[in-house]
C-alpha positions in Angstrom: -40.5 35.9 28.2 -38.6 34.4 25.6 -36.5 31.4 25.8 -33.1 31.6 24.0 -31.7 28.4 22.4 -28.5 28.2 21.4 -27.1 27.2 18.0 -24.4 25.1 17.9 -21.4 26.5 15.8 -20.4 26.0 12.6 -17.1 24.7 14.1 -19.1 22.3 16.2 -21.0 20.4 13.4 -17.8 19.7 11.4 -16.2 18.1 14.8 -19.1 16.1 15.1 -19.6 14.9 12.0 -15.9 14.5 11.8 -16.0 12.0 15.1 -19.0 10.0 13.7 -16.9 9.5 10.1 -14.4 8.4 12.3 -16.4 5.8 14.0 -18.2 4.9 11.1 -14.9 4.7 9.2 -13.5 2.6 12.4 -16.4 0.2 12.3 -15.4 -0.7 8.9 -12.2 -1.4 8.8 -11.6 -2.1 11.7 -8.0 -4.8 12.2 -8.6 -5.0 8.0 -5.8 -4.4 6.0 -7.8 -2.9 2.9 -6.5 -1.0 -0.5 -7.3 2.4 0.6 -5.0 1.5 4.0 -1.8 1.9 1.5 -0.6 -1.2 2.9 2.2 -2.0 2.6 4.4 1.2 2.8 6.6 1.0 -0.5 9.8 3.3 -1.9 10.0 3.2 -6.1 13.1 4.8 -7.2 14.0 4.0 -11.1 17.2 4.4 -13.1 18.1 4.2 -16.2 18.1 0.1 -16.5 15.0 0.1 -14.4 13.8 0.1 -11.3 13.7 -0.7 -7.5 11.1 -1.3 -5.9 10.8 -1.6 -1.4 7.9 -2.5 0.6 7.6 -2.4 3.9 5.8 -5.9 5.0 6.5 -6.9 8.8 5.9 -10.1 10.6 5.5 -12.2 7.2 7.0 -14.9 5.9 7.9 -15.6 2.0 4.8 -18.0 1.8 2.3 -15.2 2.8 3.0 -13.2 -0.3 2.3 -12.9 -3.7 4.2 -11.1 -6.2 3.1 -10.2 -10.4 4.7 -8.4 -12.8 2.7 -7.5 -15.9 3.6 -4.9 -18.6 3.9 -1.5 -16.2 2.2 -2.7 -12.7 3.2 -4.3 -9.8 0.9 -6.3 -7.9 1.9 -7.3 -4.2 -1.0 -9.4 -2.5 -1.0 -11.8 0.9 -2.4 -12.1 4.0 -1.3 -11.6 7.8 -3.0 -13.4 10.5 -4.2 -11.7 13.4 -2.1 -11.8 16.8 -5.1 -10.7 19.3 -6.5 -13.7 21.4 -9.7 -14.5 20.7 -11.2 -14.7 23.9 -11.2 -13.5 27.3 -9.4 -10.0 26.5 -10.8 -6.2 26.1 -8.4 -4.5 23.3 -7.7 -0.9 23.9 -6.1 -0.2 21.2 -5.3 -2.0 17.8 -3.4 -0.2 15.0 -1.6 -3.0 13.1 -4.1 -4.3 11.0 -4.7 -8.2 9.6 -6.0 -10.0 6.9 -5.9 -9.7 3.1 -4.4 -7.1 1.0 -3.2 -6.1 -2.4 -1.6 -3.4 -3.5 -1.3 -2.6 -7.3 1.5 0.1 -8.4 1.8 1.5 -11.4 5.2 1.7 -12.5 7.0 4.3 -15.2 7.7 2.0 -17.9 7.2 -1.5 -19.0 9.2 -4.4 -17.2 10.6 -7.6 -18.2 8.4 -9.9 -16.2 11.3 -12.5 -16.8 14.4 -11.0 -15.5 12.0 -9.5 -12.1 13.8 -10.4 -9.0 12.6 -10.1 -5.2 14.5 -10.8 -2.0 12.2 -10.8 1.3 14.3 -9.8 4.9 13.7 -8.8 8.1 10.3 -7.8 6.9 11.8 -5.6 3.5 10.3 -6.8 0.3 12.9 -5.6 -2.2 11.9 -6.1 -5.9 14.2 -5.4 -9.2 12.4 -4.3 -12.0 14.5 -4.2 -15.5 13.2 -2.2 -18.1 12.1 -3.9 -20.6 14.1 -3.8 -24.1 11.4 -2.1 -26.1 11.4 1.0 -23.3 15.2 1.1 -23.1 16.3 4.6 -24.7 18.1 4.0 -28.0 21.1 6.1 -29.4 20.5 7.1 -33.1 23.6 7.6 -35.2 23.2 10.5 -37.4 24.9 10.0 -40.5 26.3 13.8 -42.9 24.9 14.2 -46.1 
């Protein structure tokens, strides 16, 4: 007699490798605020002046963030501390991450890193970017031969 073994499916093998990416991937980052997290969660809506930049950064304070402005990109760095005890506990479940980030956008035009303004509330970075003079359009007179 034979003995029949079965194959596992196609569909099988992709969850499974799918669950151990996962837990590999978990592992990793686990808690971390990293750049491929897209942390923080930003709007960029531009005009013809400039733009406006929002970021989405709560439970910091002003001091735990860093903002630059060169040429065309926006760099927002910081840090947030964790809020899980250190001892004694068993976490189930921990999706707000901690630690350092920075996040570099790249913006449609050049800014004036002089005139840049940023207000921080209730955990809403909001950042005005002017355009800077040399990307401003320019009207041409046309003069009639």
């Amino acid at each position: 007699m034979f003995r029949r073994f079965s194959m596992p499916s196609l569909w099988d093998e992709v969850e499974r490798l799918q669950q151990e990416m996962n837990r590999l991937f978990n592992e990793t980052f686990s808690g971390r605020l990293s750049a491929f997290s897209g942390f923080p969660a930003i709007n960029i809506w531009s005009h013809e002046d400039g733009a406006v930049l929002t970021a989405e950064l709560p439970g910091l304070k002003v001091e735990d963030l860093d903002l630059k402005a060169v040429n065309d990109t926006l760099t927002i760095s910081g840090s947030r501390e964790s809020d899980l005890p250190t001892e004694g506990v068993e976490v189930h479940r921990q999706e707000r991450g901690f630690g350092k980030f920075t996040r570099t956008i790249q913006l449609p035009f050049q800014v004036d890193a002089e005139k840049v303004s940023a207000t921080y509330r209730d955990g809403l970075l909001t950042v005005t970017l002017p355009r800077a003079e040399s990307e401003r359009p320019r009207r041409i007179a046309i003069k009639a031969s």
